[in-house]
Backbone as CSV, one residue per row, in Angstrom:
resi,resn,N_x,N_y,N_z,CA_x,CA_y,CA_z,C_x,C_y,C_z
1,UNK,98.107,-88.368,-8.023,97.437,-89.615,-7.714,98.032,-90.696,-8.623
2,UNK,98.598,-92.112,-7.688,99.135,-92.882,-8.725,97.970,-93.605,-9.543
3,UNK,98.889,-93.421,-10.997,97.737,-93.772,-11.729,96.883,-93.137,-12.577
4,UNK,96.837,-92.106,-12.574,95.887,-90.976,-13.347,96.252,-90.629,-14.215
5,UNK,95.787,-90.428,-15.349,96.243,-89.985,-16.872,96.166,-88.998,-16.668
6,UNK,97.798,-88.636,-17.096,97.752,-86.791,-17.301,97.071,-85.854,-18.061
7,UNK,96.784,-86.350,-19.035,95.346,-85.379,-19.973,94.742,-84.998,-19.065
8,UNK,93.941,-86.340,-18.132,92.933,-86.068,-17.510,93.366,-85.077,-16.325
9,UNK,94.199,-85.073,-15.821,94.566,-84.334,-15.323,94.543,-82.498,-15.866
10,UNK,94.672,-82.310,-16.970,95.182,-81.546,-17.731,93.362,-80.863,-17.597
11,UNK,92.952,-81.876,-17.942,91.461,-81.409,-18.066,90.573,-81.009,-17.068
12,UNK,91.269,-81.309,-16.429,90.105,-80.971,-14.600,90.670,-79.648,-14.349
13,UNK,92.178,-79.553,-14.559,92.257,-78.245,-14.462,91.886,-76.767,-14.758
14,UNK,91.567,-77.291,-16.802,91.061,-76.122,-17.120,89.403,-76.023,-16.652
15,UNK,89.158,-77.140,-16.347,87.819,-76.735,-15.909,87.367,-76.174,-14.592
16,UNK,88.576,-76.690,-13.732,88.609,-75.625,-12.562,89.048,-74.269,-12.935
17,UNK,90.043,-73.948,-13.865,90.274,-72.460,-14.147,88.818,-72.070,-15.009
18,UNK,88.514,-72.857,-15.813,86.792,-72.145,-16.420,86.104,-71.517,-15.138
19,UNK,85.866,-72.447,-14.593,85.272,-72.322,-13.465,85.227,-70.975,-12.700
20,UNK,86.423,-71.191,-12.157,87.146,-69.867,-11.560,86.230,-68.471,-12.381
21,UNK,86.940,-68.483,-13.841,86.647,-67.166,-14.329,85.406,-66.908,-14.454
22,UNK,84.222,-68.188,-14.806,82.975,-67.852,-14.773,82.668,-67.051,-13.291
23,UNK,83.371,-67.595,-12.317,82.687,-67.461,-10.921,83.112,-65.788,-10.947
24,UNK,84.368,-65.456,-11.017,84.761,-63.830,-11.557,84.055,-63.230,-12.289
25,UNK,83.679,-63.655,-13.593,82.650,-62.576,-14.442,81.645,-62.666,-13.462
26,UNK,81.144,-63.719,-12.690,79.693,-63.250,-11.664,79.771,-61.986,-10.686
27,UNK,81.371,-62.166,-10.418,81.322,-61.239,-8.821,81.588,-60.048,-9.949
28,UNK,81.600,-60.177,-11.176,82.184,-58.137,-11.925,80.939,-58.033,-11.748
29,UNK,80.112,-59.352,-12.504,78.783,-58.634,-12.804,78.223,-57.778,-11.599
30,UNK,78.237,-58.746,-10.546,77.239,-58.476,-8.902,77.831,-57.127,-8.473
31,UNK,79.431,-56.704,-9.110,79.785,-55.582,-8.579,79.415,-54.627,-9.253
32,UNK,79.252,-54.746,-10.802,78.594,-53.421,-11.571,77.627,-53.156,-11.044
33,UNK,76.565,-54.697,-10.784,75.071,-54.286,-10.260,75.289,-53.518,-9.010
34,UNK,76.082,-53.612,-7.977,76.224,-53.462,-6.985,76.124,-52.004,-6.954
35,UNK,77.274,-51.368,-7.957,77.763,-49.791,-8.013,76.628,-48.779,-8.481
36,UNK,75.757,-49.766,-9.548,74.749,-49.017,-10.299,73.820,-48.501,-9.542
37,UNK,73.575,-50.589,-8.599,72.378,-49.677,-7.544,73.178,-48.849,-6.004
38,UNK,74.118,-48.832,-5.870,74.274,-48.090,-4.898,74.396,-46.226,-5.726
39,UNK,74.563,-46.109,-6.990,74.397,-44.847,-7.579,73.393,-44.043,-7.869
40,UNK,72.469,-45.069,-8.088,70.985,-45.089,-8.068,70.551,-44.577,-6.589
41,UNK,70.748,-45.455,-5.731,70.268,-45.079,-4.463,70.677,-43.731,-3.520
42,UNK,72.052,-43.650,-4.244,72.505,-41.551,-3.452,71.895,-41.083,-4.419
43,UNK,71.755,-41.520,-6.017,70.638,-40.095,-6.579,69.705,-40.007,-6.170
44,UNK,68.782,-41.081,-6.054,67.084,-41.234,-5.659,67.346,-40.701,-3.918
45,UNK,68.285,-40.860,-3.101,68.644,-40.118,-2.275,68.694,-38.643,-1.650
46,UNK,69.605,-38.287,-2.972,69.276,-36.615,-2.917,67.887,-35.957,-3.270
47,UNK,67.578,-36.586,-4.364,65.886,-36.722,-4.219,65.120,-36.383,-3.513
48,UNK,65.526,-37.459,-2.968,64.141,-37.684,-1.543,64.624,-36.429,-1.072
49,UNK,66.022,-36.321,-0.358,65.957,-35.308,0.158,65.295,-33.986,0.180
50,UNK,65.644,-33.933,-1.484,65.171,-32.152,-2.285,63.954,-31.940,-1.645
51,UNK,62.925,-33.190,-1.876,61.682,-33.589,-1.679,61.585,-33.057,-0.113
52,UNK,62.691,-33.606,0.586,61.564,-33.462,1.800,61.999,-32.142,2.256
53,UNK,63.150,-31.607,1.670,63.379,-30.000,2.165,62.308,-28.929,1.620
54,UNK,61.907,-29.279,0.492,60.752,-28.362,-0.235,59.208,-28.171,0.791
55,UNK,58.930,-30.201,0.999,57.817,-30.327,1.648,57.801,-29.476,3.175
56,UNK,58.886,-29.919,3.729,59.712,-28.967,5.194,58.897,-27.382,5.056
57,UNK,59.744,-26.751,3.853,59.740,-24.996,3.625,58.198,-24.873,3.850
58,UNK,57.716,-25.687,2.689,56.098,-25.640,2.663,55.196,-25.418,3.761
59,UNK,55.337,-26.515,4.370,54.737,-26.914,5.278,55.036,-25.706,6.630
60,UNK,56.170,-25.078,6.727,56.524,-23.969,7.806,55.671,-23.045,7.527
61,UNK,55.461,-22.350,5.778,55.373,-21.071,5.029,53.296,-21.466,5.560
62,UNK,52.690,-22.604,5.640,51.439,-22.882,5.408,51.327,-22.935,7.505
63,UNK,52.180,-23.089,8.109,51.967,-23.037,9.371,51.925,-21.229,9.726
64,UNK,53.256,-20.580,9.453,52.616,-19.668,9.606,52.044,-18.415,9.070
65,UNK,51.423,-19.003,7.547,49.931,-18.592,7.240,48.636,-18.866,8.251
66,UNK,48.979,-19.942,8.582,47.917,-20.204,9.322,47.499,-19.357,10.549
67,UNK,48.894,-19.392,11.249,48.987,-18.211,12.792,48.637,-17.142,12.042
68,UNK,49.253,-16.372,10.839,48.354,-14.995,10.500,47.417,-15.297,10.361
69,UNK,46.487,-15.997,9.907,44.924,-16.245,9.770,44.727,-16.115,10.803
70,UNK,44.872,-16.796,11.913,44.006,-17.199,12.805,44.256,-16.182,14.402
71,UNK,44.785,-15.007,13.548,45.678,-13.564,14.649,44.406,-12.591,13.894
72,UNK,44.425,-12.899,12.800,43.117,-11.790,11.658,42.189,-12.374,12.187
73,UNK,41.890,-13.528,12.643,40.132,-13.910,12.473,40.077,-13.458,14.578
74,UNK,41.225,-13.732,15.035,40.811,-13.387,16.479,40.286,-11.792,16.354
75,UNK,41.135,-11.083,15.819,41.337,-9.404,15.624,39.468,-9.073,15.186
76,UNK,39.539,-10.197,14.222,37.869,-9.700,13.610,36.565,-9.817,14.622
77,UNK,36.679,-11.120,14.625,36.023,-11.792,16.052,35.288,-11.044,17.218
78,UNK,37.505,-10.123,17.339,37.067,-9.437,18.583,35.870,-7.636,18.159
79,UNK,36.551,-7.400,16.974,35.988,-6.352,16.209,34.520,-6.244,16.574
80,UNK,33.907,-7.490,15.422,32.642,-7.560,15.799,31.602,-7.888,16.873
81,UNK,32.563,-8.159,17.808,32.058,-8.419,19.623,31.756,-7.139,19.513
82,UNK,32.641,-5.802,19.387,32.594,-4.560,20.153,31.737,-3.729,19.395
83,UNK,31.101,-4.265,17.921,30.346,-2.993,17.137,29.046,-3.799,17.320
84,UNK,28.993,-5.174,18.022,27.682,-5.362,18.593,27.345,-4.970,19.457
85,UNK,28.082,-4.907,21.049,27.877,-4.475,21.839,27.735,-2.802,21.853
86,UNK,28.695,-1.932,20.276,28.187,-0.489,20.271,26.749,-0.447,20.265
87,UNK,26.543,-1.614,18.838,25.106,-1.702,18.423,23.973,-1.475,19.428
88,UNK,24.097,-2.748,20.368,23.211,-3.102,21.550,22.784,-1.394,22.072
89,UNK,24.382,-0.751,22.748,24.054,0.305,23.355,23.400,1.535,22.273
90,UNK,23.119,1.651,20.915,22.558,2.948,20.083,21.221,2.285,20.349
91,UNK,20.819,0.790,19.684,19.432,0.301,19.761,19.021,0.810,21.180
92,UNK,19.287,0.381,22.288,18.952,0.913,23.458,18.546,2.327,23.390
93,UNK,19.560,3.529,23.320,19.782,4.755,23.550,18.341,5.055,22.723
94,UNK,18.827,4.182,21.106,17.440,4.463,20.542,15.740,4.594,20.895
95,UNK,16.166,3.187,21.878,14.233,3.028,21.900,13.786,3.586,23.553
96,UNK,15.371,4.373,24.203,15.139,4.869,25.290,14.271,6.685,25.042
97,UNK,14.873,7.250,24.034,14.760,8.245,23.511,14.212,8.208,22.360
98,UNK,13.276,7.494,22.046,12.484,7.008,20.112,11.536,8.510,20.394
99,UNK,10.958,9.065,21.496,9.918,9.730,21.515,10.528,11.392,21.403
100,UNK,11.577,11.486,21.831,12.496,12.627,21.692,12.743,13.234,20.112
101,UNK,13.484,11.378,20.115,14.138,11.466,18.103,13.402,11.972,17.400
102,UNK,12.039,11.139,17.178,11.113,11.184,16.369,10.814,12.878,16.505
103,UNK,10.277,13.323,17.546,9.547,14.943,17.286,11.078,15.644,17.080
104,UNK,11.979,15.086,17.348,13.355,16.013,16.968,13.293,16.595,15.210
105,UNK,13.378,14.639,14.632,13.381,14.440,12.955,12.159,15.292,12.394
106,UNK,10.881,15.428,13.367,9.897,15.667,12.403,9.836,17.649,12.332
107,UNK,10.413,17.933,13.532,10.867,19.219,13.615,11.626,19.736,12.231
108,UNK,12.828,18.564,12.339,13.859,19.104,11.212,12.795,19.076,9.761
109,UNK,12.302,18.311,9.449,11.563,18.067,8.553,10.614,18.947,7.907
110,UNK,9.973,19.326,9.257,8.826,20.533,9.248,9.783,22.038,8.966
111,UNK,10.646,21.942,9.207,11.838,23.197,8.945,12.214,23.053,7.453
112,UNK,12.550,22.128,7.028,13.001,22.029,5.664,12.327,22.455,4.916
113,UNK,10.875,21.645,4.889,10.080,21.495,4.410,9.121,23.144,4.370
114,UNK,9.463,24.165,4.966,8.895,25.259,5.077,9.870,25.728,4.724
115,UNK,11.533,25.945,4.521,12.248,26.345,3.719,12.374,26.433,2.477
116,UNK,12.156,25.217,2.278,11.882,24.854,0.387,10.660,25.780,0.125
117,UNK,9.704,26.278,1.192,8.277,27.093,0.642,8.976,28.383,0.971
118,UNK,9.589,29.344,1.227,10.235,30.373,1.684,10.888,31.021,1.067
119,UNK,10.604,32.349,0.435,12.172,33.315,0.015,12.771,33.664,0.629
120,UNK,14.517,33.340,0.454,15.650,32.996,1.378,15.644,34.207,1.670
121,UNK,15.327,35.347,0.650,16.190,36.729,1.445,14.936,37.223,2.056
122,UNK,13.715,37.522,1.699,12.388,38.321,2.060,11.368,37.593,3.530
123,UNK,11.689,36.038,3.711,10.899,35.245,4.402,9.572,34.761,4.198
124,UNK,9.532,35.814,2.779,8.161,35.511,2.498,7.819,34.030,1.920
125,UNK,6.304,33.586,1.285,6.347,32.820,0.890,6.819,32.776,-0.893
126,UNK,7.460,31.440,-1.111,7.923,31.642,-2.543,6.622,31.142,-3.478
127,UNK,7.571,31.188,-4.798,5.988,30.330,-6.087,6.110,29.457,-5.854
128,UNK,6.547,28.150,-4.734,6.080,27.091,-4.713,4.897,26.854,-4.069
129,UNK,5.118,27.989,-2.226,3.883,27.771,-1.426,2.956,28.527,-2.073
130,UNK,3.267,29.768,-2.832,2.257,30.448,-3.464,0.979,29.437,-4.523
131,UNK,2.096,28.672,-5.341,1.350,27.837,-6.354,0.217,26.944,-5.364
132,UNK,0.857,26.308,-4.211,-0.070,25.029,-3.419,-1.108,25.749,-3.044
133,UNK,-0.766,26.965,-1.916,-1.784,27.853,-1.595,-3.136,28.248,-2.506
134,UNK,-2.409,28.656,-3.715,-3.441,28.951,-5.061,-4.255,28.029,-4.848
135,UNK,-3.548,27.220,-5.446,-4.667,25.553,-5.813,-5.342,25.290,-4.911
136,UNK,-5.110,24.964,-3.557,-6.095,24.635,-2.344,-7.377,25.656,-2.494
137,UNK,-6.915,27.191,-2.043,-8.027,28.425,-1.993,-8.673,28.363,-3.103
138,UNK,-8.264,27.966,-4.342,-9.354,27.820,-5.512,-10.541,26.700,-5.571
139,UNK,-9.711,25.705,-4.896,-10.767,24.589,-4.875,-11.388,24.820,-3.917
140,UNK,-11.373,25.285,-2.793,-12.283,25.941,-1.750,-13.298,26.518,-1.372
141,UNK,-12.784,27.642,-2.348,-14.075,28.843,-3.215,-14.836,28.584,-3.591
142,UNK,-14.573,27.551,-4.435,-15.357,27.159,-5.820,-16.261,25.980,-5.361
143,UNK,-15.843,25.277,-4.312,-16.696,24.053,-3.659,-18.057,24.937,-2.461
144,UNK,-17.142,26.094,-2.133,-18.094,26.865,-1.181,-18.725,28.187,-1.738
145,UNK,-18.432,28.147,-3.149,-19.162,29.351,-4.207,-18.731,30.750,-3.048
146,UNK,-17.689,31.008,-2.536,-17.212,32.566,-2.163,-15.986,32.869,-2.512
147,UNK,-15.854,34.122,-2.445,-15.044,34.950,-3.496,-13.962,34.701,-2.717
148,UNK,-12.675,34.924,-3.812,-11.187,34.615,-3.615,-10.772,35.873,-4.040
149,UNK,-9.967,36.719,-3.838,-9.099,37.920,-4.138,-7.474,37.511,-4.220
150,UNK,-6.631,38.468,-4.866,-5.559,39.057,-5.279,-4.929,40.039,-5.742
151,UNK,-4.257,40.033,-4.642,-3.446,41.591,-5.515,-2.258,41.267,-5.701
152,UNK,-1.267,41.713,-6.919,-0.124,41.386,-7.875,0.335,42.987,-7.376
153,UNK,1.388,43.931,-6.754,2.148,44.626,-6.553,3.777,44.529,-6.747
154,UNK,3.828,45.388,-8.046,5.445,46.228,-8.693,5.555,47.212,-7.775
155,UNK,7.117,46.889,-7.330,7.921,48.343,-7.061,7.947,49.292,-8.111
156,UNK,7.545,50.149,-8.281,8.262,51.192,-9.071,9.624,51.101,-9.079
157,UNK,9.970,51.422,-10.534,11.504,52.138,-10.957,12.131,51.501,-9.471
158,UNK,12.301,50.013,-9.791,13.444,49.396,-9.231,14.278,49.163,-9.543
159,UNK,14.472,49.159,-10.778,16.023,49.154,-11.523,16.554,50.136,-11.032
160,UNK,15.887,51.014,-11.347,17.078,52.321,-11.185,17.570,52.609,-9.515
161,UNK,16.572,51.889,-8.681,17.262,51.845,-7.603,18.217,51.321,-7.364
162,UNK,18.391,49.731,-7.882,19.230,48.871,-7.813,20.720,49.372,-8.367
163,UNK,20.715,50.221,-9.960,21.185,50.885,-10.213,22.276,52.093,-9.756
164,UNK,21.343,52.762,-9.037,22.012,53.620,-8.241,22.699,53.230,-6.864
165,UNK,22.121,52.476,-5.605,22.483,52.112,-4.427,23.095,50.546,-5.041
166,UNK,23.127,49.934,-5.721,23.808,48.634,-5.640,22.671,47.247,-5.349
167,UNK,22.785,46.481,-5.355,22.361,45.401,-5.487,22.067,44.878,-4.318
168,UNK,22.756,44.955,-3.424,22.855,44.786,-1.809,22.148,46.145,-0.999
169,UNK,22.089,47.338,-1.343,20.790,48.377,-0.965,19.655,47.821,-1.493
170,UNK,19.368,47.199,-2.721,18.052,46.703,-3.506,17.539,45.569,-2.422
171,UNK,18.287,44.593,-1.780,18.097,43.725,-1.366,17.406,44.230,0.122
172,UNK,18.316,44.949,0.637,17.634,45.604,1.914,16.248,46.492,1.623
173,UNK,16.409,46.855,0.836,14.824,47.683,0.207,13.790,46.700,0.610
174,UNK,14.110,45.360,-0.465,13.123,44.547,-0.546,12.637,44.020,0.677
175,UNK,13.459,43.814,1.706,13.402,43.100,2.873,12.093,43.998,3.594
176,UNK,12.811,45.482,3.531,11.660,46.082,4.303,10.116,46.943,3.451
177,UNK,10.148,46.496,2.198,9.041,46.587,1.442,8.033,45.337,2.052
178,UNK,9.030,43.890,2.535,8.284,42.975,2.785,7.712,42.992,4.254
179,UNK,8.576,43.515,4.860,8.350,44.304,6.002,6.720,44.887,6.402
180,UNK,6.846,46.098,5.638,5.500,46.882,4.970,4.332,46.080,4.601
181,UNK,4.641,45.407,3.907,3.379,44.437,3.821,2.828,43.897,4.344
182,UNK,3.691,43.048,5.260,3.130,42.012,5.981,2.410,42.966,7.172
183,UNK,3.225,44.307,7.279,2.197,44.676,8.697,0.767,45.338,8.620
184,UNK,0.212,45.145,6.584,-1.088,45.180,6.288,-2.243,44.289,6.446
185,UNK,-1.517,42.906,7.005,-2.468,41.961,6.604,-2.475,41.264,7.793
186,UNK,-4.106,40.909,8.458,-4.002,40.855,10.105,-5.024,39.252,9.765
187,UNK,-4.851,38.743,8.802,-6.036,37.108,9.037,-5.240,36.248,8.746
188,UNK,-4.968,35.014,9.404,-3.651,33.924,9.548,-4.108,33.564,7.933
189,UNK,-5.328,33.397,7.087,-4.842,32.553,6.011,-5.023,33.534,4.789
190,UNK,-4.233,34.656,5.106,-4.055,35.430,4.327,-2.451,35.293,4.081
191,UNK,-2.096,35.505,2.894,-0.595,35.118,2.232,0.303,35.905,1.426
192,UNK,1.492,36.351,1.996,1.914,37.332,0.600,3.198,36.349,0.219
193,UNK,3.158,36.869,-0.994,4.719,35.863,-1.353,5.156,36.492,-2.149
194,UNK,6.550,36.346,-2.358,7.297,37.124,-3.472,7.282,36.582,-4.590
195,UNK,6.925,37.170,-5.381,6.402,36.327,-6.488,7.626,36.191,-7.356
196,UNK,8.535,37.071,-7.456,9.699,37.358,-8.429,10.350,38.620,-8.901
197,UNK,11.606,38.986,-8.305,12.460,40.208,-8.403,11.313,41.157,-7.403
198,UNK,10.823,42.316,-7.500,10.163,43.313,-7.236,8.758,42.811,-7.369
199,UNK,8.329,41.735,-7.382,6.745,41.884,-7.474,6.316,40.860,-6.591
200,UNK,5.392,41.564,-5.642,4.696,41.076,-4.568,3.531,40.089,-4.838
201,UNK,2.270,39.053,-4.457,1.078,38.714,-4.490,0.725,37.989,-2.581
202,UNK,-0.416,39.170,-2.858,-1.187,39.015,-1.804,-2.459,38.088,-1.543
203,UNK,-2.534,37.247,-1.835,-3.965,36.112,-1.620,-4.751,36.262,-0.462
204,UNK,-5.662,36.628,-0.832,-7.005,37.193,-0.008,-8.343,36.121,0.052
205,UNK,-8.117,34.835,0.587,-9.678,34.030,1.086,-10.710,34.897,1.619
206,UNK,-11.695,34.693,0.703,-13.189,35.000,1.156,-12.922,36.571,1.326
207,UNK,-12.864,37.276,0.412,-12.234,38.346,-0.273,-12.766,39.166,-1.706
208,UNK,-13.896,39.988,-1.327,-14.785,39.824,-2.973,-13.644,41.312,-3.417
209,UNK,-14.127,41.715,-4.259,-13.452,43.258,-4.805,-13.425,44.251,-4.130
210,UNK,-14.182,44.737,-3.700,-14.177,46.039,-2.605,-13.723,45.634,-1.439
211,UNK,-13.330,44.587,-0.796,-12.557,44.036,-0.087,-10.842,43.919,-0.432
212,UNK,-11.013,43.813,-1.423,-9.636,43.564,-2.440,-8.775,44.915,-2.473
213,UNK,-9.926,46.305,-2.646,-9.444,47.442,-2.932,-8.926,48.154,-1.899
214,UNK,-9.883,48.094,-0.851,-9.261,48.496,0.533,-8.425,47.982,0.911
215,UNK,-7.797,46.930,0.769,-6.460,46.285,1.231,-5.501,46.713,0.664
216,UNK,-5.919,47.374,-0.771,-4.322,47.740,-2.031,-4.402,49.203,-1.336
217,UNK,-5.762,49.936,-1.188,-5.397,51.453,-0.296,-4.750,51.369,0.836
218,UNK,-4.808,50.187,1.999,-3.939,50.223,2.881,-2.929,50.449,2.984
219,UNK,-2.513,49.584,1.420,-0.958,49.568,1.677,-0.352,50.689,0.961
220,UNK,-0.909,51.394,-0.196,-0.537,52.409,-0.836,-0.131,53.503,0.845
221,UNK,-1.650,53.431,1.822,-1.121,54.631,2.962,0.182,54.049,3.510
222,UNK,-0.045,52.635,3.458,1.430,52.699,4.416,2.973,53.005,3.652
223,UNK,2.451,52.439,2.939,4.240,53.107,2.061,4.268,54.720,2.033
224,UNK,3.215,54.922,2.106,3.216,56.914,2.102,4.048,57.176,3.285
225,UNK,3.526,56.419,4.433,3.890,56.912,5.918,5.249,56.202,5.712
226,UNK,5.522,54.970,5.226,6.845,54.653,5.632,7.948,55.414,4.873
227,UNK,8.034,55.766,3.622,8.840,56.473,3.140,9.940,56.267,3.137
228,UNK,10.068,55.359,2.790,11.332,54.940,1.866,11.897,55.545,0.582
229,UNK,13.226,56.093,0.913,13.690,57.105,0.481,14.347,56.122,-1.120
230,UNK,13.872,56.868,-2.099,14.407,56.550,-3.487,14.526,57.863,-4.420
231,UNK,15.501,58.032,-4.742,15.586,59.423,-5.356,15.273,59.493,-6.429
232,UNK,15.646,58.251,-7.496,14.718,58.643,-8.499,13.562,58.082,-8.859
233,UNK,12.999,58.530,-7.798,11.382,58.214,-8.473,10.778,59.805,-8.508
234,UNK,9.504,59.765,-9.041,9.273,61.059,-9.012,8.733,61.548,-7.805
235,UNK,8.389,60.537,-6.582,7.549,61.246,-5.517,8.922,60.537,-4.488
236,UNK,9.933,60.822,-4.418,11.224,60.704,-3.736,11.210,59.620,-3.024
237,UNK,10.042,58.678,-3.236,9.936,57.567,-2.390,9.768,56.202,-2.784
238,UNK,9.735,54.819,-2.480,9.079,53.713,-2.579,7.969,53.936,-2.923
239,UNK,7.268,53.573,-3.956,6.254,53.300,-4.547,5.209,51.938,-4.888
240,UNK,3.993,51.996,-5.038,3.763,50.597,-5.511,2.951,50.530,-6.744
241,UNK,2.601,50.028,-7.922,1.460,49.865,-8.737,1.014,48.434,-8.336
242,UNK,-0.359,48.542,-7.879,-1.180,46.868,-7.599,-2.305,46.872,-8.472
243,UNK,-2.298,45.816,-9.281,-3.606,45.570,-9.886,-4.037,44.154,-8.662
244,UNK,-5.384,44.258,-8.934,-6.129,43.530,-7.626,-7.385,43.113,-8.130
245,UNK,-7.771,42.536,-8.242,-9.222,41.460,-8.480,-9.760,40.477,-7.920
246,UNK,-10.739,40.022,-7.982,-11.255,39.014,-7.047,-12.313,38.265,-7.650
247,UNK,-12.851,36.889,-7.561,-13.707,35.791,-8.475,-14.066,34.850,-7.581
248,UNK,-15.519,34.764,-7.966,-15.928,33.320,-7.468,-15.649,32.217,-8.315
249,UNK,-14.748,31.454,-8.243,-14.454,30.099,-8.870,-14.838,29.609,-9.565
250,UNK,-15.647,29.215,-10.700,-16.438,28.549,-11.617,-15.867,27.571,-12.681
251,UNK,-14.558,27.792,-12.326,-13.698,26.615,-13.436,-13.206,25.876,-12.721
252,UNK,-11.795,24.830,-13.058,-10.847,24.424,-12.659,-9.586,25.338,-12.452
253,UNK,-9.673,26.336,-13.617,-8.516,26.935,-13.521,-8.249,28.191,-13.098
254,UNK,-6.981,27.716,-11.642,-6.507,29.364,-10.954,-6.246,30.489,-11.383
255,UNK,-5.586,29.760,-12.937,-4.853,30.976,-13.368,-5.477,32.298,-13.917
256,UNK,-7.109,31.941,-13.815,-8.012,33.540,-14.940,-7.169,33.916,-13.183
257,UNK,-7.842,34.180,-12.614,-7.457,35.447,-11.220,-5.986,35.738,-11.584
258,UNK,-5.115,35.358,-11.585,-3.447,35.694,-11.791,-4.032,36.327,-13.046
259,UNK,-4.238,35.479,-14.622,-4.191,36.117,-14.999,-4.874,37.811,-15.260
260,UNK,-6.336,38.042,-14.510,-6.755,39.018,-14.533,-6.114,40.437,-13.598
261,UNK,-5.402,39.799,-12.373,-4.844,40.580,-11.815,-2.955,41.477,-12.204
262,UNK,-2.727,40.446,-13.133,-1.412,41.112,-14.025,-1.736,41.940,-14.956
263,UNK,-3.162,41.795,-15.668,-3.677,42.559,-16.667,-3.752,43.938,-16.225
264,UNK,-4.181,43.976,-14.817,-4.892,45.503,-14.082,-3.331,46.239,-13.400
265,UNK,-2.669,44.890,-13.267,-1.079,45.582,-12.786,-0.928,46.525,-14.200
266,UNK,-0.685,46.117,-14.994,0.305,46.555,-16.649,-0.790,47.768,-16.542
267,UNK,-2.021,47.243,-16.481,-3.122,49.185,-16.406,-2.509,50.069,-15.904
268,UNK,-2.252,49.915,-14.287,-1.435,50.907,-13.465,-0.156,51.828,-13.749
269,UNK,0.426,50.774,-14.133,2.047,50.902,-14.307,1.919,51.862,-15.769
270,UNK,0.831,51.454,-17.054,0.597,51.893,-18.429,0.007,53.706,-17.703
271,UNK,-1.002,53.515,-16.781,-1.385,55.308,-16.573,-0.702,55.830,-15.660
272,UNK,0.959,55.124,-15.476,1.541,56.245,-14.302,2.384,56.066,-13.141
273,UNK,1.705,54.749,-13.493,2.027,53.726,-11.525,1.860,54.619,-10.133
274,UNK,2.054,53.880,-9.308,1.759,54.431,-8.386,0.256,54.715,-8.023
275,UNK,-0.332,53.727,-8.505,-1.484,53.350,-9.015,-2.194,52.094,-8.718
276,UNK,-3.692,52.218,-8.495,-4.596,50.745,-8.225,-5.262,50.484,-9.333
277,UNK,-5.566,49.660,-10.021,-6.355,49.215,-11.004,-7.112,48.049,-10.294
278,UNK,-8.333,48.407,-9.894,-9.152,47.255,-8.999,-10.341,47.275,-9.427
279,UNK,-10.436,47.326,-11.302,-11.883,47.069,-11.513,-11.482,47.161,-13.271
280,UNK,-12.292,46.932,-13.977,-11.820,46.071,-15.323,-12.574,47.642,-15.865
């Protein structure tokens, strides 16, 4: 330009080159920023990603949890449809047949319940029904002031039977000793029970002593006639010693009769056995 001082000239220039380089350090700057956040943005990138591949897995592993749940709860569902409808049909069956069941259960019951009173090998009655029996017929007596009887009967020299034939001959002995007995005694609430090993008791209601005695002679004839073979005894046979007594009630307690009738047993057995002791 004509006319212009060259300084000035000189000077516009560097201020257009200032210029310039300021405007350059802007675009480094805008490009560092540029690189940082585009470095930033593929890390926070992969990120997200990780993120949403994890949430993905998750979310599959919780879907099908869910289908197994909901395969178990059909399965159950259906379960308990079918053990109601078993249900329905037993309740039914039940209250079709309640009158059957019931005398069925009370059968079984009444069976048990006379088992538990029973000696397993003899049929007789055991010391449990013996004990109830006692107690009832005592309080009986004693409320109706008439006589109660008993007779307490030992095998003779049963060891030595057992001894000699075995344990299993002893057993058959006993069976038909019980045998013997029972075909002495003809009144339903009359009772024999095995009292323990070889010794018999016969409970006699409304039963004074001379009543008592003729019943222990009965049975002494019948073991005569039955004869049951034992070799060592001295009369080659089954034997019995019975002590036997009889009381009108005047206490509470059963046991004087037991005990008076073991007293008259040990008499028998003490002069000989084979023997009655039916009077003090």
């Amino acid at each position: 330009m004509p006319g212009t001082d060259p300084y000035v000239k000189v000077l516009d220039i560097e201020q257009t080159l200032a210029d310039l380089n300021r405007a350059m350090d802007q675009l480094r700057r805008e490009r560092d920023d540029l690189e940082i956040a585009l470095t930033t943005a593929v890390e926070h990138g992969d990120a997200i990603e990780a993120q949403l591949e994890l949430a993905n897995r998750q979310l599959q592993r919780e879907v099908r949890e869910r289908r197994a749940i909901e395969v178990q709860l059909r399965q159950l569902v259906a379960t308990i449809s079918q053990k109601s409808r078993d249900l329905e049909v037993v309740l039914q069956t039940i209250t079709e047949h309640s009158d059957q069941m019931d005398l069925h259960w009370l059968d079984r019951y009444r069976q048990s319940e006379d088992s538990a009173r029973r000696d397993p090998l003899t049929g007789l009655a055991n010391r449990r029904m013996l004990d109830e029996r006692m107690a009832d017929e005592w309080a009986r007596a004693r409320r109706q002031r008439q006589w109660l009887a008993m007779l307490l009967c030992d095998v003779d020299h049963f060891k030595t039977y057992n001894d000699l034939h075995g344990h299993q001959a002893g057993d058959d002995c006993l069976k038909r000793i019980a045998e013997t007995l029972c075909q002495e005694l003809h009144r339903h609430n009359d009772l024999i029970a095995r009292y323990g090993g070889e010794e018999f008791v016969l409970l006699l209601p409304d039963t004074d002593e001379v009543g008592a005695q003729r019943v222990a002679e009965s049975i002494q004839r019948a073991f005569e006639k039955a004869a049951l073979p034992h070799e060592n005894s001295p009369h080659g046979r089954i034997t019995l010693s019975i002590g036997a007594a009889a009381m009108i009630p005047d206490e509470d307690d059963e046991g004087a009769l037991f005990a008076e009738v073991d007293r008259r047993l040990y008499l028998a057995k003490q002069q000989g056995r084979n023997l009655i002791v039916a009077s003090s």
